[in-house]
C-alpha positions as CSV (number, residue, x, y, z in Angstrom):
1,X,0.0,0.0,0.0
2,X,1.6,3.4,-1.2
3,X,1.5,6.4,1.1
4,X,0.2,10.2,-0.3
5,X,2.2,12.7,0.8
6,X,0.6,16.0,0.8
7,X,2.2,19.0,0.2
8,X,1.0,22.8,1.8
9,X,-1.0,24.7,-0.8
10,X,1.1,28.0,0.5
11,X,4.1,26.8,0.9
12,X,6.9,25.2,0.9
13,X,8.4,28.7,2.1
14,X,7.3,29.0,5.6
15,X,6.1,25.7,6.3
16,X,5.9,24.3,9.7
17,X,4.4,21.4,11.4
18,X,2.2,18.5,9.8
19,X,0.4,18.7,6.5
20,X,-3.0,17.6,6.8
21,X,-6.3,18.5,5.4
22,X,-7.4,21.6,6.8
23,X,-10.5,24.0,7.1
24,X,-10.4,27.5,5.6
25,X,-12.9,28.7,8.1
26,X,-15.2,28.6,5.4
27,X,-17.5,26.2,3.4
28,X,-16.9,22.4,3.6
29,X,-13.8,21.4,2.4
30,X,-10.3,21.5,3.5
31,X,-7.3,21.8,1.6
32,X,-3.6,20.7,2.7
33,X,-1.7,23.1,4.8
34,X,1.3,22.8,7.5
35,X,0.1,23.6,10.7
36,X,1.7,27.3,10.7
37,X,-0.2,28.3,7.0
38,X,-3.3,26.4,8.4
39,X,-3.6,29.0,11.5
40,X,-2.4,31.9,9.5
41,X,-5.5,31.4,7.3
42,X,-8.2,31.1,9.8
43,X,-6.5,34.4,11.3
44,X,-7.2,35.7,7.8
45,X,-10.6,34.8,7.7
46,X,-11.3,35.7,11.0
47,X,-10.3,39.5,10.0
48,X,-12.4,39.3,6.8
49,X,-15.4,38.4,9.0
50,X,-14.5,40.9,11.8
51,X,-14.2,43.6,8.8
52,X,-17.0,42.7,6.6
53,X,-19.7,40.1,8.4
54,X,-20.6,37.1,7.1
55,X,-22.8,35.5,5.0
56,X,-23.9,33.6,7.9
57,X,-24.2,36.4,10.2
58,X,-27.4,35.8,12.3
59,X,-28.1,40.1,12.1
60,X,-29.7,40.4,8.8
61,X,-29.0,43.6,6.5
62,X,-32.1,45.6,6.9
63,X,-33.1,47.2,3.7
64,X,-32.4,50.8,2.4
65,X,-34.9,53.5,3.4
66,X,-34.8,54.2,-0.1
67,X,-35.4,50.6,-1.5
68,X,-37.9,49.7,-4.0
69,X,-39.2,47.0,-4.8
70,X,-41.2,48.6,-7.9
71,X,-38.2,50.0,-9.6
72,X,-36.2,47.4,-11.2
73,X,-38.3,44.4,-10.0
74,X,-36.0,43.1,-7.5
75,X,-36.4,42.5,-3.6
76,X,-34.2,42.7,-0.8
77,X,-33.3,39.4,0.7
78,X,-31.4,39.0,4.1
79,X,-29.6,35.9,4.2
């Protein structure tokens, strides 16, 4: 039986630790990354939520005072 041997998706500069599949800190999958590029981008994501939300932010966007509906036939949809 052959062994795979993953390789980090950001390195090999940099690398440190284990390669193993690893969460982005988004969607489902997980991609390969050493241990110190696996931290170093949920730190990344956790700044792009901190900055910009989420789209799986519990406080929906509350529409424009000046939305309407009528104008180009769209609606406004909190996810």
């Amino acid at each position: 039986m052959s062994t795979v041997r993953l390789a980090c998706i950001d390195g090999p500069d940099g690398c440190a630790g284990t390669v193993e599949p690893r969460w982005p800190g988004y969607g489902s999958k997980s991609y390969p990354r050493c241990e110190r590029h696996g931290e170093a981008r949920l730190e990344r994501e956790r700044e792009t939520r901190r900055r910009y939300g989420s789209w799986d932010d519990e406080r929906p966007e509350p529409e424009p005072v000046d939305f309407d509906p009528s104008d180009a036939g769209e609606r406004w949809e909190a996810v």
